[in-house]
Backbone as CSV, one residue per row, in Angstrom:
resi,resn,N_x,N_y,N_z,CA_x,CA_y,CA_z,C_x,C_y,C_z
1,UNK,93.550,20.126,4.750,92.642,21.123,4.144,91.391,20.435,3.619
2,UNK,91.540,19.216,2.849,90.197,18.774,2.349,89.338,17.863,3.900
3,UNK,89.993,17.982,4.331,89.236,17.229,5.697,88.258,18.161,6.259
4,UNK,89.195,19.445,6.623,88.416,20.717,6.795,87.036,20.667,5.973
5,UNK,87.248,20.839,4.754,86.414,21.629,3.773,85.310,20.480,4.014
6,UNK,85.995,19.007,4.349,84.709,17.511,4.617,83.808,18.187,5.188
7,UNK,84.282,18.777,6.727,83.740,18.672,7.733,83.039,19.925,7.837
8,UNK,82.938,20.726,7.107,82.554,22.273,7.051,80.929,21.799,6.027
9,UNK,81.322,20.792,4.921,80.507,20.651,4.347,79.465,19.394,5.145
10,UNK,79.864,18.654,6.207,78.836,17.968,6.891,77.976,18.856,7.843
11,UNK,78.444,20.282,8.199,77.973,20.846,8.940,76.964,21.765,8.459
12,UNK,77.212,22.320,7.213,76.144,22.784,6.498,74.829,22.239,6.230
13,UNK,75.286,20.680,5.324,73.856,19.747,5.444,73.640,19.517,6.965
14,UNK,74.205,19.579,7.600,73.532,19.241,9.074,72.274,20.465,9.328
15,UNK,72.589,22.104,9.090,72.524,22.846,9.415,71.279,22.632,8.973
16,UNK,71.083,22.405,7.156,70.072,22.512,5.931,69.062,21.563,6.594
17,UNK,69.666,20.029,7.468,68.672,19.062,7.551,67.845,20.009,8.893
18,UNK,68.305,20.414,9.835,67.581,21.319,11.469,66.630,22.307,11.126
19,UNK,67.234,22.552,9.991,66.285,23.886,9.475,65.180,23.337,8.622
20,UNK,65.203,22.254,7.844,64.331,21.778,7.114,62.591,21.185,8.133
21,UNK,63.304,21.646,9.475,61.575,20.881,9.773,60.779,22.447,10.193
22,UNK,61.369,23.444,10.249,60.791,24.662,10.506,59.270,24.967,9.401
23,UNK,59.260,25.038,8.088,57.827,24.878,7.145,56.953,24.154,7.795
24,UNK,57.010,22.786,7.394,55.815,21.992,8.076,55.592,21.865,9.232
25,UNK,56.508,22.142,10.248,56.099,22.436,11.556,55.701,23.788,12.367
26,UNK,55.923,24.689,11.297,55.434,26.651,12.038,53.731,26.398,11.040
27,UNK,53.731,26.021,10.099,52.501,26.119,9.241,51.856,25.176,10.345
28,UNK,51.933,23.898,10.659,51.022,23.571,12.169,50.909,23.971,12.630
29,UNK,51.524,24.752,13.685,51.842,25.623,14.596,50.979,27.531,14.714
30,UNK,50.492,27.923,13.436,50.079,28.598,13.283,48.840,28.819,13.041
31,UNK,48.023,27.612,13.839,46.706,27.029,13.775,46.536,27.300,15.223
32,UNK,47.681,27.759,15.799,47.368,27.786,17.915,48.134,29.176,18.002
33,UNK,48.931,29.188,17.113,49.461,31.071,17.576,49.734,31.947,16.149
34,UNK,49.330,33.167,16.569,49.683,34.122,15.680,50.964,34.292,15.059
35,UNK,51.327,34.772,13.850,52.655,34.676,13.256,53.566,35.703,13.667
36,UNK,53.639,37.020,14.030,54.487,37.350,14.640,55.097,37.195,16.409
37,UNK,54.145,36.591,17.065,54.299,35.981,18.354,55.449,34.934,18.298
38,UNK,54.867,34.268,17.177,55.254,32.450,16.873,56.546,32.983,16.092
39,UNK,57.274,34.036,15.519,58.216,34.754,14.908,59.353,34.822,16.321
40,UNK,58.658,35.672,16.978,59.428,36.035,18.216,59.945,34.577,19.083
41,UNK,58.680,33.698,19.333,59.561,32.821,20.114,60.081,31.510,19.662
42,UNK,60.281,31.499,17.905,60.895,30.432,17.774,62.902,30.914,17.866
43,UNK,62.758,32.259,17.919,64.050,32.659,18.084,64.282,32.492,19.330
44,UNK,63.564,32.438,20.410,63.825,32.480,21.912,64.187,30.998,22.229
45,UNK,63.365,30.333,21.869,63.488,28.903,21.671,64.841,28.585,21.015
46,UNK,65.728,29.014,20.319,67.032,28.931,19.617,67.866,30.000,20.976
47,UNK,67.850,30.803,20.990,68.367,31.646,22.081,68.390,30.593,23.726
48,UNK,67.686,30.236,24.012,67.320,29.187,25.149,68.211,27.798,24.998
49,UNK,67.916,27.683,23.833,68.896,26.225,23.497,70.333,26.189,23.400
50,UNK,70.457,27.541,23.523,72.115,27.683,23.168,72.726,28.335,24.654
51,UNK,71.934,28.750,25.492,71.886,28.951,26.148,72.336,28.073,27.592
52,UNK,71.836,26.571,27.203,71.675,25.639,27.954,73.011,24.803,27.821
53,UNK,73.567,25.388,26.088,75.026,24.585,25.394,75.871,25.576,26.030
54,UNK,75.573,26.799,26.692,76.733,27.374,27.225,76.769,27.478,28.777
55,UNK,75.653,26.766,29.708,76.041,26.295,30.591,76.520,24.875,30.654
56,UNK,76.527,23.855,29.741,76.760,23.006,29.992,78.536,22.991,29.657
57,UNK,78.901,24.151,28.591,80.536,24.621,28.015,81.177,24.570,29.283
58,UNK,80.121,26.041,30.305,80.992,26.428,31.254,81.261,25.179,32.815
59,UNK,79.959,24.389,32.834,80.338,23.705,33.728,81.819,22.614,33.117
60,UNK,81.400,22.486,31.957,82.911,21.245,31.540,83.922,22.420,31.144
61,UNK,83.926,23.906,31.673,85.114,24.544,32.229,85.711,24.176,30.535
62,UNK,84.957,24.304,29.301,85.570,24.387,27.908,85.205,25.597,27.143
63,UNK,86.116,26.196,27.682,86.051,28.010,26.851,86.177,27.753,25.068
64,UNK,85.933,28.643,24.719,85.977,28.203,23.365,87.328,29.448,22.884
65,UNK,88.063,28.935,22.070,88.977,29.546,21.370,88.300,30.666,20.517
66,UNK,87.175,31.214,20.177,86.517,32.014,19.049,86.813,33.078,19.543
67,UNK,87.043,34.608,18.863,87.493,35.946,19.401,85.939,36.316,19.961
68,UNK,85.446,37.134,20.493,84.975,37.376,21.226,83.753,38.708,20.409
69,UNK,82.616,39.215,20.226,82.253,40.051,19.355,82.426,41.817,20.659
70,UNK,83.327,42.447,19.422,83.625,44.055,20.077,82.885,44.797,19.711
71,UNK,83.260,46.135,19.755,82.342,47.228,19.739,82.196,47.530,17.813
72,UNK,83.733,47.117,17.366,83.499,47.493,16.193,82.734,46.350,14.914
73,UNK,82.108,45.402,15.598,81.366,44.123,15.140,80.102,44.560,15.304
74,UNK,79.391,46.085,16.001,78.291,46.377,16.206,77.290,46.866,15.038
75,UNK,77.768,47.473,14.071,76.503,47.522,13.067,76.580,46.450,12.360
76,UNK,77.121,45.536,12.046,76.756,44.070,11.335,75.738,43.294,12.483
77,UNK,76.193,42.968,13.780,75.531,42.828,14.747,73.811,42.948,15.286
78,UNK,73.963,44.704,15.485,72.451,45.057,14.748,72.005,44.998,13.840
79,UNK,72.797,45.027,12.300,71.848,44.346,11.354,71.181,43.405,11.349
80,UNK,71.762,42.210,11.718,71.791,40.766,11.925,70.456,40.500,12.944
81,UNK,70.558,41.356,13.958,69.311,41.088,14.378,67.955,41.763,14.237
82,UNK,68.103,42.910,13.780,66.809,43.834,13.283,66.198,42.566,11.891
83,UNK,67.186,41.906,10.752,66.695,41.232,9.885,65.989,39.908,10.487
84,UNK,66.450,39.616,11.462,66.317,38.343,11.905,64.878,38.426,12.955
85,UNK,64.213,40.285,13.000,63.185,40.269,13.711,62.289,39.702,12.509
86,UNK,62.467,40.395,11.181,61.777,40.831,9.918,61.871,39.444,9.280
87,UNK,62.309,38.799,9.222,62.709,37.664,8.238,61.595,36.280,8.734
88,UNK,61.948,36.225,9.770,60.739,34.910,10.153,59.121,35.508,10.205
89,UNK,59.454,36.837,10.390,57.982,37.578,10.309,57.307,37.072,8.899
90,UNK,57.808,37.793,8.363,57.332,37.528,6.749,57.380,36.092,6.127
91,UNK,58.000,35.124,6.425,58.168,33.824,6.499,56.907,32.874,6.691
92,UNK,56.313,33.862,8.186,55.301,32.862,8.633,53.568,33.329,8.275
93,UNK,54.365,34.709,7.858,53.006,35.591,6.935,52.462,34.891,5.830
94,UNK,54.015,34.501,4.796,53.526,33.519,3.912,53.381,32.027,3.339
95,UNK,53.714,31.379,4.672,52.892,30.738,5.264,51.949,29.978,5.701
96,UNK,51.501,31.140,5.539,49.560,31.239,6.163,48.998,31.500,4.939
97,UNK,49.451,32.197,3.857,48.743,32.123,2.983,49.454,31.130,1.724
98,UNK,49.943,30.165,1.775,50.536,29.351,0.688,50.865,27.677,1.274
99,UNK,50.977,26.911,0.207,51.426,25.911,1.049,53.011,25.552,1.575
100,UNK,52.933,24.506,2.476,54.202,24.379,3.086,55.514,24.108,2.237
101,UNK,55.503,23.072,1.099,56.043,22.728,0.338,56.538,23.685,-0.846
102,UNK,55.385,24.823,-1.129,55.835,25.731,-2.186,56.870,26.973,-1.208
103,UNK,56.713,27.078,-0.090,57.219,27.723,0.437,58.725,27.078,1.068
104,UNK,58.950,25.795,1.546,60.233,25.021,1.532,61.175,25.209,0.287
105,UNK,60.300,25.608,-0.884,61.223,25.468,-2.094,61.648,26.942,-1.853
106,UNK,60.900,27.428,-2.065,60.725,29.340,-2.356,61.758,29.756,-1.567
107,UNK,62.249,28.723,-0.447,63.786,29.325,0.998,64.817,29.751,-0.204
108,UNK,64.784,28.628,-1.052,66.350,29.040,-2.224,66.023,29.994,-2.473
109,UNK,65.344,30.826,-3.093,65.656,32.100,-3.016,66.728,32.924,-2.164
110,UNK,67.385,32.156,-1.335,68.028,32.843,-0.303,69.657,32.806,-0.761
111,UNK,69.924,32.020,-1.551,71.166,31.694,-2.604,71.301,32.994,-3.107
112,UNK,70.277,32.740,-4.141,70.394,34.384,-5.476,70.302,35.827,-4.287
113,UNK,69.464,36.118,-3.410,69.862,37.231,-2.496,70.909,37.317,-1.822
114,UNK,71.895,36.012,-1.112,72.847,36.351,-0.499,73.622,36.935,-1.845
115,UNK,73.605,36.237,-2.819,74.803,36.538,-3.644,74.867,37.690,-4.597
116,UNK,73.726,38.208,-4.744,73.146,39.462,-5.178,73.895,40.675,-3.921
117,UNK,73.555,40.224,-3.480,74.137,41.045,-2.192,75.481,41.560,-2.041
118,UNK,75.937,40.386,-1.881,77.916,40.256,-1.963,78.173,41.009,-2.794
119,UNK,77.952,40.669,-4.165,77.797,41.286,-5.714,77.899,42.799,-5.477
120,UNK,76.423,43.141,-4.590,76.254,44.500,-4.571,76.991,45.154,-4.215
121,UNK,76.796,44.741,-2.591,77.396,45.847,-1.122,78.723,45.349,-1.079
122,UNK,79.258,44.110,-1.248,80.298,43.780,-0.569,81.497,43.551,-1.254
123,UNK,80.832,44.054,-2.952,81.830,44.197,-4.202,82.975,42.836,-4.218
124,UNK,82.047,41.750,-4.203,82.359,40.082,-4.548,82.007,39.785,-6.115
125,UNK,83.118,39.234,-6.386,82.505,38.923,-7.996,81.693,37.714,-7.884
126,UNK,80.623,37.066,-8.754,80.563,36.307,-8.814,80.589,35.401,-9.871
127,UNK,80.918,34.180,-9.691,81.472,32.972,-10.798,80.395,32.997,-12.045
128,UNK,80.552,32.604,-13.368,79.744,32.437,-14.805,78.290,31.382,-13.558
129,UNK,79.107,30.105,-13.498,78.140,28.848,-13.147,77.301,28.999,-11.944
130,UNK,77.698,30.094,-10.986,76.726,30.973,-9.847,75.723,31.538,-10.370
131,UNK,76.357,32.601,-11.414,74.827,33.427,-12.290,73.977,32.088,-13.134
132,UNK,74.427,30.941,-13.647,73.693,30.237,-13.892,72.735,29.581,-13.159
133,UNK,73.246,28.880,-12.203,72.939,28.611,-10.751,71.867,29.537,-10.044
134,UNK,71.956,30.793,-10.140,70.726,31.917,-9.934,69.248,31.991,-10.856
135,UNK,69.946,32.175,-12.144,68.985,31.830,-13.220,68.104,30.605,-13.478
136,UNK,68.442,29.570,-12.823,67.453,28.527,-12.308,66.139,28.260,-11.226
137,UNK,67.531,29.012,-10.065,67.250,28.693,-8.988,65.595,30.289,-9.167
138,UNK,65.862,31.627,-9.820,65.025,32.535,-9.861,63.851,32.345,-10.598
139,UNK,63.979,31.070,-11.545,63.047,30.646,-12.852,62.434,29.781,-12.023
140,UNK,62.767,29.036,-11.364,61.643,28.136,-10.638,60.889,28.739,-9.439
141,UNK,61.426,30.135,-8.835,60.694,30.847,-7.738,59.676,31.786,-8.430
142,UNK,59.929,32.076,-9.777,58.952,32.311,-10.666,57.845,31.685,-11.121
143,UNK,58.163,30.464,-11.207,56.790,29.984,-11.444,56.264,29.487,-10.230
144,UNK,56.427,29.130,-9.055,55.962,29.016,-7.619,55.482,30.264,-7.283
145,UNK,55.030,31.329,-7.847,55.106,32.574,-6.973,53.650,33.024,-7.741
146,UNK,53.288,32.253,-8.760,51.824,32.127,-9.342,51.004,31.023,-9.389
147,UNK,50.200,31.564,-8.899,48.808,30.224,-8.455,48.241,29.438,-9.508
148,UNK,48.195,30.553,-10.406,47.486,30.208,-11.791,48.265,30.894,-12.690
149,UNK,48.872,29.895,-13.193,49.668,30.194,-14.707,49.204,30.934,-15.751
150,UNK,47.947,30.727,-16.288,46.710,30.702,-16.412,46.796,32.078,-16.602
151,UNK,46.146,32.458,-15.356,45.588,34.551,-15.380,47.018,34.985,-14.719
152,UNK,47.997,34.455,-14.617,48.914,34.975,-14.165,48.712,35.352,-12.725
153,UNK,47.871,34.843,-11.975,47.615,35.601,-10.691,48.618,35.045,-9.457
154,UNK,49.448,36.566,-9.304,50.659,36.140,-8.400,50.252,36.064,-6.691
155,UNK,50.898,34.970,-6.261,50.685,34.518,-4.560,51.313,35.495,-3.930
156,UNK,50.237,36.257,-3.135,50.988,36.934,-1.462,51.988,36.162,-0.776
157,UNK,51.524,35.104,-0.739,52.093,33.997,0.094,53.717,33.884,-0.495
158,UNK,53.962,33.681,-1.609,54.855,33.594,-2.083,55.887,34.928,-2.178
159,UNK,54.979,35.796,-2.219,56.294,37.412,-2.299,56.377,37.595,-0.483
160,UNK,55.543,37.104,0.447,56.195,37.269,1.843,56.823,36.548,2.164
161,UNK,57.243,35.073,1.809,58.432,34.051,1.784,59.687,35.278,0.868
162,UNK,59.116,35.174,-0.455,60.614,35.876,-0.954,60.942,37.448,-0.135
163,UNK,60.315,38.037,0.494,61.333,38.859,1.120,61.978,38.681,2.353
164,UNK,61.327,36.994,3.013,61.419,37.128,4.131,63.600,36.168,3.689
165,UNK,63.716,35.731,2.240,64.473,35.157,1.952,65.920,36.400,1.527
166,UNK,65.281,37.329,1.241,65.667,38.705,0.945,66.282,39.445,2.498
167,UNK,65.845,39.236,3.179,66.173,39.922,4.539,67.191,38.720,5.261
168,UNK,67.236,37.552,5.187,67.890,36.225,5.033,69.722,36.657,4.163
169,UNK,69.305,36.633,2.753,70.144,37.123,2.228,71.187,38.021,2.676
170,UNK,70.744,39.614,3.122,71.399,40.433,3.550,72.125,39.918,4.563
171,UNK,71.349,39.258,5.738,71.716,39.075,7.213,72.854,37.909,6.928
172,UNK,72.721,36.812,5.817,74.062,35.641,5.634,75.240,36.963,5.793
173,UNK,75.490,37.774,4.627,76.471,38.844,4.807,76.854,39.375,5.853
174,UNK,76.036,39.630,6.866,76.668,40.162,7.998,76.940,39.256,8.979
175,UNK,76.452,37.910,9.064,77.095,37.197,9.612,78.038,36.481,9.237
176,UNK,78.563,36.578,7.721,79.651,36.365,7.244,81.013,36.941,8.122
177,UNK,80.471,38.134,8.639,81.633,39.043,8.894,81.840,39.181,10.500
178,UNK,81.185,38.019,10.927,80.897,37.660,12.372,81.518,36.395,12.555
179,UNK,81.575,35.736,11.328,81.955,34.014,11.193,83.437,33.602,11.950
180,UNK,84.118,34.686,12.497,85.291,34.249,13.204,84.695,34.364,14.724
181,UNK,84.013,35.040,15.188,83.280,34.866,16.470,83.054,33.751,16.638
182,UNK,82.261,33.347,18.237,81.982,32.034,19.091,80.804,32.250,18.288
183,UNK,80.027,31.162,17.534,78.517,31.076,17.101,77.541,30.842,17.879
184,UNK,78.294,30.398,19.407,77.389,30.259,20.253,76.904,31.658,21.014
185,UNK,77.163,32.164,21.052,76.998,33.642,21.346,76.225,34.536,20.523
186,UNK,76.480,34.671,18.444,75.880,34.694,18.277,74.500,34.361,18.131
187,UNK,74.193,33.304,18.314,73.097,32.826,18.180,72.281,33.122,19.578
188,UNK,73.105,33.134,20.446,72.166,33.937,21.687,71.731,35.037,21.430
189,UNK,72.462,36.112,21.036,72.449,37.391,20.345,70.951,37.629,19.543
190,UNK,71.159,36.795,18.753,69.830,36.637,17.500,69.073,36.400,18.277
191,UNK,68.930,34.465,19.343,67.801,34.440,20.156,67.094,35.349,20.936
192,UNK,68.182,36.104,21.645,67.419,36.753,22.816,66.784,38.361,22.432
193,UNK,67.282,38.927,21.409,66.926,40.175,20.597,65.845,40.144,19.769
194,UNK,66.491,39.326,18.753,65.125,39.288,17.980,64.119,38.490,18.369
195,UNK,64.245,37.693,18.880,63.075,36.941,19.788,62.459,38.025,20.708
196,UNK,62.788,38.379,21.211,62.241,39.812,22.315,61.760,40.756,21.262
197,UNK,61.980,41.019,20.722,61.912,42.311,19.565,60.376,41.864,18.444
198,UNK,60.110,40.677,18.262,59.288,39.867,17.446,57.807,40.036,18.272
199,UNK,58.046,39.155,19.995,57.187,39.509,20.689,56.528,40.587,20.877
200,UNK,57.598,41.832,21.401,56.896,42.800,21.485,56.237,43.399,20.464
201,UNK,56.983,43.408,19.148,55.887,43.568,18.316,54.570,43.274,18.096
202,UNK,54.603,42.119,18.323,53.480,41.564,18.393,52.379,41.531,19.241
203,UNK,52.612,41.703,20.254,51.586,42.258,21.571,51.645,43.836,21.221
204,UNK,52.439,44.582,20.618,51.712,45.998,20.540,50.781,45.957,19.322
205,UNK,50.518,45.112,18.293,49.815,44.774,17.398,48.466,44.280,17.722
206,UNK,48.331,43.609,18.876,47.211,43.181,19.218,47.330,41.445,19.455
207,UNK,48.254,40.740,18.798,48.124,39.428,19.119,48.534,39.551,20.543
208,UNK,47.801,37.747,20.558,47.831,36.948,22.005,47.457,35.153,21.546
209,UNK,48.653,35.115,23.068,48.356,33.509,23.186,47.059,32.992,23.982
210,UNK,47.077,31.894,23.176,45.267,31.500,23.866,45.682,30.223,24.316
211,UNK,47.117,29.634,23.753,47.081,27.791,24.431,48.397,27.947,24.296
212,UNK,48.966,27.857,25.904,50.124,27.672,26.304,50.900,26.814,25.592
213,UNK,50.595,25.450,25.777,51.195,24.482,25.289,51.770,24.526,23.540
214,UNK,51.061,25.374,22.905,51.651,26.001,21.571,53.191,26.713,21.972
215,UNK,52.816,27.703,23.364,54.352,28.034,23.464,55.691,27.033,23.674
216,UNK,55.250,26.189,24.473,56.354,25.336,24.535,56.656,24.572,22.968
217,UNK,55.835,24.282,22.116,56.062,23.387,20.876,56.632,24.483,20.257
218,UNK,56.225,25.645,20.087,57.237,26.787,19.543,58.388,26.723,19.910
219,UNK,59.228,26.769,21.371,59.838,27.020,21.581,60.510,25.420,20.979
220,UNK,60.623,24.435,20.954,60.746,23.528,20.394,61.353,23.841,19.088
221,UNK,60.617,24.133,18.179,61.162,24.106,16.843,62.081,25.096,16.565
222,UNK,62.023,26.004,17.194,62.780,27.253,17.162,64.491,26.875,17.928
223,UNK,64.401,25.985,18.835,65.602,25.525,19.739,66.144,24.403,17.826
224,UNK,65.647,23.628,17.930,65.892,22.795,16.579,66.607,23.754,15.397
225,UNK,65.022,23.922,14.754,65.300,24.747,13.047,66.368,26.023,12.837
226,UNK,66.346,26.716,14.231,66.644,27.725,14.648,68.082,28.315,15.158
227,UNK,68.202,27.640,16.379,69.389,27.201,17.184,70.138,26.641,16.450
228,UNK,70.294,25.441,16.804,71.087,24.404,16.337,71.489,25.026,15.255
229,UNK,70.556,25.375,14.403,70.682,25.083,12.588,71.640,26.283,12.487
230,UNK,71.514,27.415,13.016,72.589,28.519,13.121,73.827,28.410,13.787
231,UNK,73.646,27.295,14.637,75.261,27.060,15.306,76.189,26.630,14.531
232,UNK,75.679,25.431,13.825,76.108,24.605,12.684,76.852,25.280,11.513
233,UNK,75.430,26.290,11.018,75.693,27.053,9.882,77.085,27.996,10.080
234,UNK,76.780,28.813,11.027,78.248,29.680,11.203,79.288,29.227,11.671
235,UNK,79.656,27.773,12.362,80.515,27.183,12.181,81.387,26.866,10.783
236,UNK,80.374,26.471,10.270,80.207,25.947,8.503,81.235,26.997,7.619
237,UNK,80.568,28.561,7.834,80.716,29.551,7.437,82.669,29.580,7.306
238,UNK,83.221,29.327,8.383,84.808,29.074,9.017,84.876,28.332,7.760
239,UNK,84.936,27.339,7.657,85.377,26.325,6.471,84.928,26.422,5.043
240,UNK,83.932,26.941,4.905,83.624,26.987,3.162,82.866,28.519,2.866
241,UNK,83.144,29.648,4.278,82.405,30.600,3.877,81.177,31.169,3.171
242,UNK,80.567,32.585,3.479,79.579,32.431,2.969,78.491,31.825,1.709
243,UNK,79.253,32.056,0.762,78.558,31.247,-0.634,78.548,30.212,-0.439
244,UNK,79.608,29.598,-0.089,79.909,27.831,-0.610,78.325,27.687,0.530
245,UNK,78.461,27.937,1.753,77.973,27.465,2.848,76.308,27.696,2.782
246,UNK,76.013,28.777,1.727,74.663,28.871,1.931,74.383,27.579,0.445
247,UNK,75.225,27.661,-0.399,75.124,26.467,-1.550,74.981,25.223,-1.318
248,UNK,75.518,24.633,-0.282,75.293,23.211,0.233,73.749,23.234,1.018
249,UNK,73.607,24.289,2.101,72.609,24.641,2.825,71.141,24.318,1.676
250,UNK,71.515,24.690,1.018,70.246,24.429,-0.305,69.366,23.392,-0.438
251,UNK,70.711,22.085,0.122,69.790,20.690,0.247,68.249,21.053,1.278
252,UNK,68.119,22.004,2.545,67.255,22.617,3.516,65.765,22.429,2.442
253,UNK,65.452,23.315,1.516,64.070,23.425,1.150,63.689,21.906,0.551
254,UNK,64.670,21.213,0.103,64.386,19.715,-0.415,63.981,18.651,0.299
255,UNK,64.806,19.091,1.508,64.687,18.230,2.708,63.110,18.845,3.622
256,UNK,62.487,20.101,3.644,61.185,20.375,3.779,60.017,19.921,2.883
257,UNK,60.643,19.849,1.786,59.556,19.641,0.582,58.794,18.145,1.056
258,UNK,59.571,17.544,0.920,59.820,15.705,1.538,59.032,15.525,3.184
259,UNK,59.405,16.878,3.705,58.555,16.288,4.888,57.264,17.107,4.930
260,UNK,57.006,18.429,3.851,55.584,18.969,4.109,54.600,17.897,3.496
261,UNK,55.290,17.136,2.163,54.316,16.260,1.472,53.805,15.091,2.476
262,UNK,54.557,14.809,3.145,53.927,13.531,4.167,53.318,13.773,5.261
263,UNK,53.401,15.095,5.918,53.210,15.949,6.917,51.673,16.336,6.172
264,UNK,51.656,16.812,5.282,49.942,17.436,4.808,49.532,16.711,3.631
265,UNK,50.185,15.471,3.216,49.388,14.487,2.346,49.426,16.031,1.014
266,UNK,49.897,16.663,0.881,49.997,17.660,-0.266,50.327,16.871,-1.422
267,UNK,49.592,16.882,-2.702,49.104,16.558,-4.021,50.104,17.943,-5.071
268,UNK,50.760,18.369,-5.307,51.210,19.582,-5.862,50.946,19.318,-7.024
269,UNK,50.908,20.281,-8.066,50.347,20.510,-9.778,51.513,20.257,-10.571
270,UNK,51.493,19.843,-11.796,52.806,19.615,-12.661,53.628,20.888,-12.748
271,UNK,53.328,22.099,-12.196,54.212,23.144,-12.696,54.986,23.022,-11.076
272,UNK,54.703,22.620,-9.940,55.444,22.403,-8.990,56.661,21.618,-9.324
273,UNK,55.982,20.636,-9.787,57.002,19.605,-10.171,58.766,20.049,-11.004
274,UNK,57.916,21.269,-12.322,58.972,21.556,-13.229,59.619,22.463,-12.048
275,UNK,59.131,23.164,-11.291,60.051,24.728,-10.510,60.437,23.389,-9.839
276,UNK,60.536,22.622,-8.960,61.525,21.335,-8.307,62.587,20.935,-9.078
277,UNK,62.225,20.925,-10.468,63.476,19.801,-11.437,64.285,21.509,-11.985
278,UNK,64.133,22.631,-11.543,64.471,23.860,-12.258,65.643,24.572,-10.927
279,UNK,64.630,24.068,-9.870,65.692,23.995,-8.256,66.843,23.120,-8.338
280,UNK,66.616,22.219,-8.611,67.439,20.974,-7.961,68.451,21.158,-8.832
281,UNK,68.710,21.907,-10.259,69.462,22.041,-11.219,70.003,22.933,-10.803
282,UNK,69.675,24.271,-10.725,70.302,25.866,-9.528,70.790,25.405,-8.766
283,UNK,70.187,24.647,-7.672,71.130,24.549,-6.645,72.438,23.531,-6.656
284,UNK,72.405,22.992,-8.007,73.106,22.271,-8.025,74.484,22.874,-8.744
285,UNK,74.310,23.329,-9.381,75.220,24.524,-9.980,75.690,25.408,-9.224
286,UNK,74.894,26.242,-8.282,75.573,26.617,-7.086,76.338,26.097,-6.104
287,UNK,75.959,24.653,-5.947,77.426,23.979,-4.955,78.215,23.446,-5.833
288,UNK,78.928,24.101,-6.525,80.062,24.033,-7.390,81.488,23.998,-6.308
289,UNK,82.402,23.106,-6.852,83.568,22.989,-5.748,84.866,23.714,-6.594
290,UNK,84.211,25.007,-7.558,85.011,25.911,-7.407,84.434,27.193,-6.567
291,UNK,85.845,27.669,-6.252,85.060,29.070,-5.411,84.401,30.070,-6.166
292,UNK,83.199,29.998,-5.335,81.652,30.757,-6.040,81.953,32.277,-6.102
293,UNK,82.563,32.804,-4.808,83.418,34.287,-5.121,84.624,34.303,-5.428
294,UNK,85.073,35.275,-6.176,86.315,35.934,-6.207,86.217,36.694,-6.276
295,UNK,87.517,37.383,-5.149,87.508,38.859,-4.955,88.168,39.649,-6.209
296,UNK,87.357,40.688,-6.294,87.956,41.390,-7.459,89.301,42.223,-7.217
């Protein structure tokens, strides 16, 4: 059992480290393509990559033991991917208007929404040291979410990261309830839907690509941050389930922070600094190695 729980928890930070280059590399990236285009095909790019892991399954003739997703797995299913059109949308909205690093942090937010969530819809209790763990992790997305302390003047940039962490939230839940499925499948699922679903949005909006070669580097990070990082994760999910799994995952915005600062030479203000030492305390309280739910 604790070997399990090892290996559930190497797969999470694995998940947190794949996903951690998505900030500083879509904020480049969004200098050659529009953000809901660049929405759509970093999921295709994850959809494609998994794609390539399930011809290579079927040629080594290695079926996977995972049950299979049925008819009655279908509205978690479509949730999962209608959020997953919406979620990188708003992600790369804010983005564009904030920096990379305040927005790597601003992902935790995705802790306090999954678990808000559970709480809500899915009538999960949650632990004293979780709500503490929230109360950190929400106090430091508070002060990241204003430019100027000052006049109080709150960042766009920052409330389209937090809902895009909010739509994140919901969607951990329903793929909670998917987590006995092949993840490789899901994640095709996500790739090839909401990736399709992102695009078209986006060409009925009016965007367009002007430099190919942006598509392929998209599709790149999206196979990486994207793919991978979701194969991992809902693997993960099997062994330490949703909370624990998005709690370890947490190391993700720390591990962006570290590479937007070297990536854009970013200088951040002392109140960055305190919402970092206000994170690192939340999230640390949240990977607590007691169980974060109990069912009531």
């Amino acid at each position: 059992m604790k070997s399990s729980k090892g290996f559930g928890i190497a797969l999470a930070v694995l998940a947190a480290a794949l996903y951690a280059v998505n900030s500083p590399f879509s904020k480049l990236l969004l200098d050659y393509m529009p953000p809901t285009l660049m929405a759509g095909f970093l999921y295709i790019g994850a959809g494609a990559g998994m794609g390539i892991v399930a011809i290579i399954r079927k040629i080594n003739k290695k079926e996977s033991s995972a049950q299979k997703i049925t008819r009655a797995d279908l509205p978690y299913t479509l949730a999962m991917i209608i959020l997953d059109i919406a979620a990188p949308i708003f992600l790369l909205f804010g983005l564009s208007k904030t920096t990379a690093a305040n927005a790597s942090l601003l992902n935790n937010f995705e802790i306090v929404a999954t678990s808000l969530i559970a709480l809500a819809i899915f009538k999960e209790k949650i632990s004293k040291r979780l709500w503490l763990g929230i109360l950190f992790v929400t106090a430091s997305c508070v002060l990241l979410s204003f430019e100027d302390l000052s006049s109080l003047h709150f960042s766009v940039g920052s409330l389209f990261v937090l809902l895009a962490c909010v739509c994140w939230g919901i969607e951990n839940n329903c793929t909670r309830r998917l987590s006995d499925k092949d993840p490789l499948y899901i994640v095709l699922l996500k790739g090839t839907f909401s990736g399709l679903g992102s695009v078209i949005i986006g060409l009925v909006i009016g965007e367009r690509i002007t430099l190919i070669w942006s598509v392929f580097a998209v599709l790149a990070v999206g196979c990486v941050a994207y793919g991978l990082s979701i194969f991992f994760y809902v693997y993960a999910q099997r062994y330490l389930g949703a909370a624990r799994t998005s709690a370890y995952y947490a190391v993700a915005p720390f591990i962006g922070v570290m590479l937007s600062l070297v990536v854009f030479s970013e200088l951040p203000s002392h109140v960055f600094y305190i919402a970092l030492c206000l994170m690192a305390a939340g999230a640390w309280l949240c990977s607590s190695d007691e169980p974060v739910f109990k069912k009531k």
